[in-house]
LUMGU-266271 format. One line per field, with one value per residue (C-alpha): residue number from 1; residue in three letters; y, z negated, x negated. Coordinates in Angstrom, 1 decimal, decimal comma. Layout:
<vozas>
resi <- (NUM;...)
resn <- (ala;...)
py <- (Y;...)
pz <- (Z;...)
px <- (X;...)
</vozas>
This chain:
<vozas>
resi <- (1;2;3;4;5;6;7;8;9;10;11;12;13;14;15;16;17;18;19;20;21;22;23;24;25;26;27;28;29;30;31;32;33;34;35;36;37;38;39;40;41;42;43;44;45;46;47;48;49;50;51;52;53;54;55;56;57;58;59;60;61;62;63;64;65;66;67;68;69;70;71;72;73;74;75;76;77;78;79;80;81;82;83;84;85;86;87;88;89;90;91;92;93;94;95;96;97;98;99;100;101;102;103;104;105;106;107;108;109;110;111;112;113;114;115;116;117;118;119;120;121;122;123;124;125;126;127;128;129;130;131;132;133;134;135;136;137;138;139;140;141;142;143;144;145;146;147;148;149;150;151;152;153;154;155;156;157;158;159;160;161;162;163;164;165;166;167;168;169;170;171;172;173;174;175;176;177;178;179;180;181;182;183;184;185;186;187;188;189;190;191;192;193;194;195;196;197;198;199;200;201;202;203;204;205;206;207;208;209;210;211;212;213;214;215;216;217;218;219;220;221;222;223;224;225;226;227;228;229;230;231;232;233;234;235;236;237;238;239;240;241;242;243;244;245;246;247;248;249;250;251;252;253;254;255;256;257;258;259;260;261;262;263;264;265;266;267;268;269;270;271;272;273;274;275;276;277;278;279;280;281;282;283;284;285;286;287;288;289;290;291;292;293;294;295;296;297;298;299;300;301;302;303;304;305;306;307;308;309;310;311;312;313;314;315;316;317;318;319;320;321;322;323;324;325;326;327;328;329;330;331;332;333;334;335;336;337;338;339;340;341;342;343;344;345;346;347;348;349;350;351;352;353;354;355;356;357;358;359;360;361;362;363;364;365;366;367;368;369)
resn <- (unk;unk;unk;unk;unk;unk;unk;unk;unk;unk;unk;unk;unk;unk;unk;unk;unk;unk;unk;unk;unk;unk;unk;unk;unk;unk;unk;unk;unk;unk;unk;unk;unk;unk;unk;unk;unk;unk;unk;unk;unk;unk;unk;unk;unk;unk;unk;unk;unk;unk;unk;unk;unk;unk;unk;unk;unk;unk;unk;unk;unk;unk;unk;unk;unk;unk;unk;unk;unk;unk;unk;unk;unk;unk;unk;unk;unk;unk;unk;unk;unk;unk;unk;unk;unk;unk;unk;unk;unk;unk;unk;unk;unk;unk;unk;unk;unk;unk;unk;unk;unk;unk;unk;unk;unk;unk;unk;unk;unk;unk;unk;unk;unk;unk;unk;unk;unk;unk;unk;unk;unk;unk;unk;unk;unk;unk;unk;unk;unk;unk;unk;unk;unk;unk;unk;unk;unk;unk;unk;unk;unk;unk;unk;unk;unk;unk;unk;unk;unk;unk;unk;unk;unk;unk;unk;unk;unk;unk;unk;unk;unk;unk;unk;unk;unk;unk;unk;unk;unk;unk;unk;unk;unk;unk;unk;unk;unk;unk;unk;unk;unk;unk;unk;unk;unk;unk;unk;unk;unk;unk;unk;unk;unk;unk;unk;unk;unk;unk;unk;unk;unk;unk;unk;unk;unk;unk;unk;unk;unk;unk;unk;unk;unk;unk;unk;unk;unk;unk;unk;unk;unk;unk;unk;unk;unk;unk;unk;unk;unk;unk;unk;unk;unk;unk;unk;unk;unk;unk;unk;unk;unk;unk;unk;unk;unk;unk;unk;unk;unk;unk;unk;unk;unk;unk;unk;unk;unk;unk;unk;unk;unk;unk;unk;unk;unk;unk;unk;unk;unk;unk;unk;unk;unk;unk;unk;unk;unk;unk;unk;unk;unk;unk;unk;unk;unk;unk;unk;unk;unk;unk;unk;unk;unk;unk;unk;unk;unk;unk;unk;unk;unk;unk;unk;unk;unk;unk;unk;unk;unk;unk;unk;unk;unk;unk;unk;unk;unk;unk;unk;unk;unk;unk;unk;unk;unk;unk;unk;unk;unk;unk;unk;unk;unk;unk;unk;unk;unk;unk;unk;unk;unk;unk;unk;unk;unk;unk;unk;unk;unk;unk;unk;unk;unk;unk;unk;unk;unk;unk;unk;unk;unk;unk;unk;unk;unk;unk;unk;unk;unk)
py <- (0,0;3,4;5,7;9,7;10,6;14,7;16,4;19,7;22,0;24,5;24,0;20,1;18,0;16,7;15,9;13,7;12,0;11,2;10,0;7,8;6,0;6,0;3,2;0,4;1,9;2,0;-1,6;-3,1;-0,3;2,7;5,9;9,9;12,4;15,6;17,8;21,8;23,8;22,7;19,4;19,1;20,5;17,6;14,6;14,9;14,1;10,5;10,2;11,2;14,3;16,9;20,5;21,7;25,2;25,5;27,5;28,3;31,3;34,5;36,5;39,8;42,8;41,0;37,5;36,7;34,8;37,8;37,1;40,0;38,9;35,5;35,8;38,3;36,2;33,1;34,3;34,1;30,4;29,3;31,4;29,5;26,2;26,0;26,8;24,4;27,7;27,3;26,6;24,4;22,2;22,4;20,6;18,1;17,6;16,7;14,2;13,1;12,4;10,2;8,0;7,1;4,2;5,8;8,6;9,4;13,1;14,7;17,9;18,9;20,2;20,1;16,2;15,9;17,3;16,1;12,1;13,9;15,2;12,0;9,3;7,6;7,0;8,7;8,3;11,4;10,4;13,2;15,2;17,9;15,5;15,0;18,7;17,1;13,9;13,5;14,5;16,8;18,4;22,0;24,6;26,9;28,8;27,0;24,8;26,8;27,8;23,7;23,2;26,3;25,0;21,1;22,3;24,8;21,8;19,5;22,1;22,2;18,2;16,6;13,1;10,8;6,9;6,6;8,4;7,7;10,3;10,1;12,1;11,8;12,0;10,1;11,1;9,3;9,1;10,6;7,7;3,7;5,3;7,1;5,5;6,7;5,8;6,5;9,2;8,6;8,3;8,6;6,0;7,4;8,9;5,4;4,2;7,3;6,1;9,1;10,3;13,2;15,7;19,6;21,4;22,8;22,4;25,4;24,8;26,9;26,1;29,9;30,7;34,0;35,5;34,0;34,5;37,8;40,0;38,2;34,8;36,0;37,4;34,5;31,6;34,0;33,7;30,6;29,3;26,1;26,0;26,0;25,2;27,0;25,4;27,3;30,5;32,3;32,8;30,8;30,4;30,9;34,0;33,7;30,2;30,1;27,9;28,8;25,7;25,1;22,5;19,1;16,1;13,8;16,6;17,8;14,2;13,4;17,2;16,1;12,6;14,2;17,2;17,9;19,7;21,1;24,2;24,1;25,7;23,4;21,1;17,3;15,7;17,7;17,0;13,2;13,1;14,8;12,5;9,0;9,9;11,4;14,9;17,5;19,8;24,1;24,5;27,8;27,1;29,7;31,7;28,4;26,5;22,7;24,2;25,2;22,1;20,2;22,1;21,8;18,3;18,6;20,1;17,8;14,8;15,9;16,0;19,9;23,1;25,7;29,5;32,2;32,2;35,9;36,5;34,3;35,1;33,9;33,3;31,0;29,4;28,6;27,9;24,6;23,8;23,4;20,4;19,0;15,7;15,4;16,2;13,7;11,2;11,4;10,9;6,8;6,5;8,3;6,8;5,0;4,4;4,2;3,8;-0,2;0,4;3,2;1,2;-1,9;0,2;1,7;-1,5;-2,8;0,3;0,5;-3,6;-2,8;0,1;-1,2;-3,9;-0,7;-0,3;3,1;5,4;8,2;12,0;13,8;16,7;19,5;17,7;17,5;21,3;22,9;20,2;18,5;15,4)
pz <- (0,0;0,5;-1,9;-1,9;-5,7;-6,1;-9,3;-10,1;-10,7;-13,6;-16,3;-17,0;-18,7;-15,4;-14,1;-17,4;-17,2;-13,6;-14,5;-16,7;-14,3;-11,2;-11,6;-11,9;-9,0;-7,3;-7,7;-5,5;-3,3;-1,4;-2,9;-2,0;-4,5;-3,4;-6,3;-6,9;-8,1;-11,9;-11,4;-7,9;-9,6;-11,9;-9,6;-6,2;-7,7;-8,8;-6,1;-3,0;-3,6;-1,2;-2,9;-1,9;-3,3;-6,8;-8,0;-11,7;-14,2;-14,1;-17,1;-18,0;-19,7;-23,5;-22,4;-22,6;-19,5;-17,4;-15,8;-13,4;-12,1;-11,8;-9,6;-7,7;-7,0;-6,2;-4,5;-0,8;-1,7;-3,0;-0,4;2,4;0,2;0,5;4,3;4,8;6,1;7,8;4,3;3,3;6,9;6,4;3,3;4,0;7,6;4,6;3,7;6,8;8,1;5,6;6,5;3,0;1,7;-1,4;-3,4;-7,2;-8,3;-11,5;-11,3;-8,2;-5,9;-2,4;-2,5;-3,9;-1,3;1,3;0,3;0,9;3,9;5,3;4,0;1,7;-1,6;-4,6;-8,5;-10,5;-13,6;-15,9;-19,6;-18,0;-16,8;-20,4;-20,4;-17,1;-17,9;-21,6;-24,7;-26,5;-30,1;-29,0;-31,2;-33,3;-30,3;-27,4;-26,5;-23,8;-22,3;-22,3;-20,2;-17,7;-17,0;-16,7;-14,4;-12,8;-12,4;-11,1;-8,5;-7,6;-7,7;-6,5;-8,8;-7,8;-7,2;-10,4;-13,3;-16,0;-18,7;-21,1;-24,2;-28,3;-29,3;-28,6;-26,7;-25,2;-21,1;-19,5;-17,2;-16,5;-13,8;-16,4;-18,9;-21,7;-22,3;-24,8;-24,8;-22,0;-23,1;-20,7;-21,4;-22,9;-25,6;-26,2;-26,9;-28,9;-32,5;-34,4;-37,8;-40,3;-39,4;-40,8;-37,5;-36,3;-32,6;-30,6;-27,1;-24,9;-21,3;-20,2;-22,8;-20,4;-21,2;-24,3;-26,4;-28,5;-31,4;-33,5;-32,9;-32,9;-36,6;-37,9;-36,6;-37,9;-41,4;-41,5;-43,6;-41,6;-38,1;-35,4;-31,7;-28,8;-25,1;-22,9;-22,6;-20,4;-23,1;-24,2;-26,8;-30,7;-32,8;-36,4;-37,1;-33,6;-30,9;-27,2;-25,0;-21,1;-19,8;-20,6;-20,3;-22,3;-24,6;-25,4;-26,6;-28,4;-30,4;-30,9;-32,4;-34,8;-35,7;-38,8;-37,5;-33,5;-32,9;-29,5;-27,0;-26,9;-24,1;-24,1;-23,3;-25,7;-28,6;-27,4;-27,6;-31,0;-32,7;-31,5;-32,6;-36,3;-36,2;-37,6;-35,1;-35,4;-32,3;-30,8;-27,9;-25,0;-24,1;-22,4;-23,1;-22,8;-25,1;-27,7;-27,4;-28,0;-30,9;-32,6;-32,4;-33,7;-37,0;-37,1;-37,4;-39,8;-38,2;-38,3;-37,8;-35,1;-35,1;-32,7;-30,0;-29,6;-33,4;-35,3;-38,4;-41,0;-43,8;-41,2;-39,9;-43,4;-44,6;-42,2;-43,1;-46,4;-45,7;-43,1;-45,3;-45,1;-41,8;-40,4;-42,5;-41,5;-37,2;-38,2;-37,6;-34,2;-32,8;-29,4;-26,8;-23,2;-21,0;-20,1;-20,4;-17,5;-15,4;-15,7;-15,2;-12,3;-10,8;-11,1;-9,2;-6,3;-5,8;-6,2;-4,3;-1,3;-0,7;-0,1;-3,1;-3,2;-5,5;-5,0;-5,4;-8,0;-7,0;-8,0;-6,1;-3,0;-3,3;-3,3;-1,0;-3,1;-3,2)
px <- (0,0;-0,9;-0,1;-0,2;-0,8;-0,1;-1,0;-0,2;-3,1;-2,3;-4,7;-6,2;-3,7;-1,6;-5,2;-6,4;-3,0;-3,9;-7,2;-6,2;-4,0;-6,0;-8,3;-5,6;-3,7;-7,0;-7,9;-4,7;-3,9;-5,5;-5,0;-5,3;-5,1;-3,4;-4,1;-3,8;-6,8;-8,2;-6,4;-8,8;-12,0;-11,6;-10,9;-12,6;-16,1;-14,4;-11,6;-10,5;-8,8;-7,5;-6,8;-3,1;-1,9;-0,9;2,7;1,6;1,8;0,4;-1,2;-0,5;-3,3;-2,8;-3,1;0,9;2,3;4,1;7,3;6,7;3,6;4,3;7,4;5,3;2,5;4,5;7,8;6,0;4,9;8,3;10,3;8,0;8,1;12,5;12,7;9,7;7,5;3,8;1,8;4,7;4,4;0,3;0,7;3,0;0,8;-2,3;-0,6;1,1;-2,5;-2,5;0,2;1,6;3,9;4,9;4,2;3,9;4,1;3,1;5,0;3,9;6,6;5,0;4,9;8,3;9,8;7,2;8,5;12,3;11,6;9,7;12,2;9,4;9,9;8,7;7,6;8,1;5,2;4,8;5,6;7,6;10,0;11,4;13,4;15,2;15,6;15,7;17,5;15,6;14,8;14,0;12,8;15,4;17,3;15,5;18,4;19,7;16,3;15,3;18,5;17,5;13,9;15,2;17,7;14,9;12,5;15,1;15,7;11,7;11,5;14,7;15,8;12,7;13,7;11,8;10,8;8,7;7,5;4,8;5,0;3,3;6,7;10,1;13,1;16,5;16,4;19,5;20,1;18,4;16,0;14,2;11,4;9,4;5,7;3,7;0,4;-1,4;-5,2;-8,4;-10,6;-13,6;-11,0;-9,6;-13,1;-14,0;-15,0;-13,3;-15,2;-14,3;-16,5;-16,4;-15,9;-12,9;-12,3;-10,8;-9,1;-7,1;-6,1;-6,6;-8,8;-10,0;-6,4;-5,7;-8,5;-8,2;-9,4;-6,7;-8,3;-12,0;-11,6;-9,2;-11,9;-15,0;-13,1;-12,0;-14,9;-16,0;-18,3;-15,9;-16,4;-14,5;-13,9;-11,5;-13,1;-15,9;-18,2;-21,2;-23,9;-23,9;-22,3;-22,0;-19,7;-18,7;-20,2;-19,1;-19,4;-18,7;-16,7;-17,2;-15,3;-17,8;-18,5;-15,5;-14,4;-17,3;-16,9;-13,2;-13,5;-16,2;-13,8;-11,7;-8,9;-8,0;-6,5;-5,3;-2,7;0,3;-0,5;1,0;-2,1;-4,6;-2,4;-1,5;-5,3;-6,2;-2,8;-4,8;-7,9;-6,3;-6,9;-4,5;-3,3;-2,7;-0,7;-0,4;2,3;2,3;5,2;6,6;9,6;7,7;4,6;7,0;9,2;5,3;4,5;8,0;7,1;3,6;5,3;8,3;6,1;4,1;0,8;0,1;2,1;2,6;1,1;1,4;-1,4;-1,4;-1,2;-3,1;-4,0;-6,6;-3,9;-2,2;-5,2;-6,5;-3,2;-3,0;-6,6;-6,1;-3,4;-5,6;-6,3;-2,2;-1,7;-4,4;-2,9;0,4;-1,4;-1,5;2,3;2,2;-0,3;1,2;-1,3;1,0;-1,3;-0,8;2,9;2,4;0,3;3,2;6,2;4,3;2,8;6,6;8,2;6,1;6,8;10,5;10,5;8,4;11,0;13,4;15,3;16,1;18,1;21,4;20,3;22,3;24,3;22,0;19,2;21,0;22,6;18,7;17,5;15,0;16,4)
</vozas>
């Protein structure tokens, strides 16, 4: 079989998810990555990856997601992107040359609608999935919002043949076509030996915007050495160690850490949970980070903190239950990666043989069924 695997390119997590994955699909079938931006940067040296365009969130002057800029910067590639414009048709010509049998999407639009337009069916495998296609515990008044950005992302995406959603914490499928899986681990993190360490670990997906004033003093203060990845700067100053990207790094740092602080990404927290480290998140001004960090404080295995306002009360306030926090990681430890690799071995069989799923209604009204 050949199969197209698309990966949306804003910030790392949809491409560590990917990663994880890959290998297995690799082994029994031929497989092209079609991946946006970061998720690209990551990949190609391992896989054979083709960069597409990206439709991701734009920053405003103090670091906060802008609404403004972000329909402005996007509203020529999702204007093109529904009437199937020139970029659009370049795209889906990528991966026409590539002559798949199926394809399997994390969140990325282009190759939803691509598998539509073409006939072939399609996997939708990511943690976004679960505001469309799951009950779920928002945060105190984001009930409504949840239901606007399933509905929104249904719109983007269609209603795949199959979907299967990974996530650190539980939540009830809408309908039989859906599945839940556990936190999808990369391998060097599921070998990672974890040990209680004394730094405090420090990432942020767009650390260039997000890292502030606020942040800088609360870390300075915070009375333990911490290390930062996310951000453009590098080297020592005072408690504070810069560091560039890593993959092998980075996981060694964050099995040795006492405590993460971290934007509100699935995968990052997933990640910190298995290896038993306490988790400050600080969820951007998104819907699915605040949905993650609500988690992260229901279970027990750290609290949330504003990203743009953090404080050094708040920050030392969560280190000081850090022992408790951590302890309470051992119940929510599910690794899902076999289960992923099964359910999606056992799709592709089923849905090579032609067995093919209905569109809902909203799917078929924006056309991305």
């Amino acid at each position: 079989m050949r199969i197209a695997y698309a990966v949306m390119g804003y910030g790392r997590g949809h491409a560590m998810r990917t990663a994880a994955v890959l290998p297995a699909l690799e082994h029994s079938h031929q497989v092209r990555v079609f991946a946006g931006r970061d998720a690209h940067e990551m990949l190609r040296a391992d896989h054979d990856s083709v960069e597409i365009p990206v439709i991701g969130y734009q920053y405003g002057p103090r670091g906060r997601i802008c609404a403004r800029r972000t329909l402005r910067h996007n509203a020529p590639k999702v204007a093109d992107l529904l009437v199937a414009g020139p970029q659009t048709r370049a795209v889906w010509q990528q991966m026409a040359d590539f002559e798949p049998d199926i394809v399997i999407s994390d969140s990325e639009t282009y190759s939803h609608r691509f598998a539509r337009h073409h006939g072939i069916a399609r996997i939708g495998f990511d943690h976004v999935g679960i505001m469309a296609y799951c009950h779920c515990d928002f945060a105190s008044g984001d009930a409504l919002a949840g239901r606007r950005d399933g509905l929104g992302y249904r719109a983007f995406m269609g209603d795949p043949d199959r979907v299967i959603v990974s996530s650190f914490y539980p939540a009830t499928p809408r309908h039989e076509r859906v599945r839940m899986v556990g936190a999808i681990l990369r391998e060097p993190v599921r070998q990672a030996a974890p040990i209680r360490g004394d730094t405090v670990l420090v990432y942020l997906n767009k650390g260039a915007h997000q890292y502030n004033t606020s942040m800088d003093a609360a870390l300075r203060a915070c009375g333990a050495p911490v290390i930062v990845y996310g951000t453009a700067e590098r080297g020592r100053r005072a408690n504070l160690h810069f560091k560039a990207p890593s993959q092998s790094e980075f996981i060694t740092d964050l099995a040795a850490a006492r405590a993460v602080v971290s934007t509100a990404g699935n995968q990052l927290l997933s990640e910190a949970i298995h290896l038993g480290k306490p988790v400050l998140a600080l969820p951007e001004d998104a819907v699915e980070q605040r949905l993650n960090a609500e988690a992260v404080r229901r279970m027990g295995v750290g609290t949330r903190a504003s990203l743009h306002r953090l404080t050094s009360r708040a920050l030392r306030a969560f280190l000081e239950r850090a022992d408790n926090y951590a302890a309470a990681t051992q119940a929510h430890q599910r690794d899902g990666v076999r289960e992923a690799i099964d359910l999606l071995r056992g799709d592709i069989a089923t849905l090579s043989r032609g067995a093919r799923s209905a569109p809902g209604p909203l799917a078929w009204l924006t056309g991305a069924y």
